[in-house]
N, C-alpha and C positions, 0 to 999 in steps of 0.2 A: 644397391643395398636395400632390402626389406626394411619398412617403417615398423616399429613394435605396435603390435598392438595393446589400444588402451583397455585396460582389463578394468582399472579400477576410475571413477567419475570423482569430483572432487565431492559431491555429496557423501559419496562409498567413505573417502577418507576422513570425511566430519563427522559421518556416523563412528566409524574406528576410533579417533580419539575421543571423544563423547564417552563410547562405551569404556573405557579406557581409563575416563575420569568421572565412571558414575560417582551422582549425588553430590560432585564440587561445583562451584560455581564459577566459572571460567570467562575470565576477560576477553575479550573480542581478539584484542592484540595476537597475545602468545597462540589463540586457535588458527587465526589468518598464517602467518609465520610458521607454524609446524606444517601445516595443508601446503602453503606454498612452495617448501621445501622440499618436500617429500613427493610431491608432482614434477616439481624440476627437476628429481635423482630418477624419477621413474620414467619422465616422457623427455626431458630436455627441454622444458618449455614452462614457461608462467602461466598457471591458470587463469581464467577472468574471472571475476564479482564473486571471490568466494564469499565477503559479506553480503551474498544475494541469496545465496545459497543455505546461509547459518539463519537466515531470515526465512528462510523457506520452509527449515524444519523446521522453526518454532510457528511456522502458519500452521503446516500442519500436524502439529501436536507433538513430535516427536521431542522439543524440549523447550523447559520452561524458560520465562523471559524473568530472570531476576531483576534488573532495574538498565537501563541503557546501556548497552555494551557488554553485556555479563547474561550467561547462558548457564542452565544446568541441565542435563540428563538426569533424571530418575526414573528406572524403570516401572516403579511402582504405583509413578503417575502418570506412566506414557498411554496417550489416548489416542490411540490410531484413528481419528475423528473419519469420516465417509464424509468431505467436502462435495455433497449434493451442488447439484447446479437444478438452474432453472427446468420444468419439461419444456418441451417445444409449444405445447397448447399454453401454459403458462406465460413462455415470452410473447407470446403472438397477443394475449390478452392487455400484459404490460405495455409491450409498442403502441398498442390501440388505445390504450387510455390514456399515454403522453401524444397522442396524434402522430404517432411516427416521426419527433421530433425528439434532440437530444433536453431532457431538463433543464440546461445550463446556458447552452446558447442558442438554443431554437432552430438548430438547425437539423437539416434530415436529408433525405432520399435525393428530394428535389435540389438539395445543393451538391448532393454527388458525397456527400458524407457517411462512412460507415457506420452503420447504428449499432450499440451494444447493451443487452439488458444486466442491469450490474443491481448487487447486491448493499440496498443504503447502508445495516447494517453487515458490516463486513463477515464472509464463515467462518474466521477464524476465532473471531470475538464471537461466537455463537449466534450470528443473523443468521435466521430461518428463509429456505428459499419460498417465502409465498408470496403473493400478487403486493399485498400491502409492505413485503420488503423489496420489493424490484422496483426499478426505476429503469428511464430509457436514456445513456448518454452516447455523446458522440466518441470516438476510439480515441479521441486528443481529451476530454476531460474525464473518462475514463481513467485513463491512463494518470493524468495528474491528480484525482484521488486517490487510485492505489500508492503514488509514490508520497503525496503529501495530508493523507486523509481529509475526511470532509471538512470538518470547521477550520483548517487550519487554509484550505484553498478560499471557502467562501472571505474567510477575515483577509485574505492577499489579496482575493479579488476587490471587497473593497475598499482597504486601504489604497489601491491605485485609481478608484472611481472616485475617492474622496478627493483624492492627488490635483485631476481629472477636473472634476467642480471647484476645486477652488484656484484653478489655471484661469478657468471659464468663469469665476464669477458666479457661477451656478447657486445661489443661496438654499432654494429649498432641497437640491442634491445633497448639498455640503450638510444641511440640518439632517437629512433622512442619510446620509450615510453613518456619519458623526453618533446619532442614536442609536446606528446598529454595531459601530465599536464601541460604545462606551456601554452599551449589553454584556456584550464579549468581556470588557474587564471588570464589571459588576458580577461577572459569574467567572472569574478568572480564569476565564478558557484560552489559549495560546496567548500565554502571557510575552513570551519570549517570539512573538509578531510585533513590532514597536511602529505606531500609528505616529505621527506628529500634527500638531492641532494648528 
């Protein structure tokens, strides 16, 4: 028996409902549930990460982020943004000015680590691809920026350094980590990261 072919992407069917309910503002829930539905009568199968997918189009501009979990289509505001990447002269000048090492954990070439020039402020927020927005990380915190953004990794990272130094006794660790969380809630940035003293 011939496989059908897949004609329509679970993207194809978020843009369809989207267009569907221009200008309302749609809970995450009831979009996953119609998309998954309607891929299951069509292919006989569960789609994967279609909230990766609804996240996708609001990176790239196709619809607004009304507050967590809730998505709007207007086409009035749709900004087909041109998510520029770095040039190649550009990354090559970035790697060289982190020493061919990742920002984060220092490591590089020489440990067999894949290097990647990433964007500090992210394109979708409007960061500019130039030299003073790139940075050089390794493909593992890379990756856990895009999925947890920057301050909310640096505040994880040391929250367990803090952990860390006061296992070990470590006094002046414990004083200089301690004053870089108590930054963090002086400026109530990831407040919903919870440090213990």
């Amino acid at each position: 028996m011939k496989k059908k072919k897949k004609n329509k992407s679970i993207r194809d069917l978020l843009v369809e409902y989207f267009k569907a309910h221009s200008k309302e503002d749609m809970p995450h829930g009831p979009v996953v549930d119609w998309v998954e539905a309607k891929y299951k009568r069509l292919y006989n199968t569960k789609p994967r990460d279609t909230w990766r997918s609804i996240r996708n189009l609001h990176e790239n501009g196709f619809l607004i982020k009304v507050k967590k979990g809730i998505y709007r289509y207007d086409p009035n505001a749709v900004k087909q943004r041109e998510l520029e990447d770095f040039t190649l002269e550009q990354k090559e000048v970035i790697l060289k000015r982190d020493g061919y090492k990742c920002v984060v954990c220092g490591r590089g070439k020489k440990e067999g680590v894949e290097l990647q020039v990433d964007h500090i402020k992210p394109k979708y927020l409007g960061g500019e691809s130039t030299i003073e927005n790139g940075q050089t990380l390794c493909a593992q915190h890379n990756f856990i920026k895009k999925t947890l953004k920057q301050t909310e990794t640096g505040k994880k990272m040391f929250v367990r350094l803090y952990e860390l130094a006061k296992k070990e006794e470590d006094k002046a660790l414990l004083k200089f980590c301690a004053d870089i969380l108590e930054t963090y809630e002086r400026h109530n940035i990831n407040s919903h990261i919870i440090w213990k003293r």
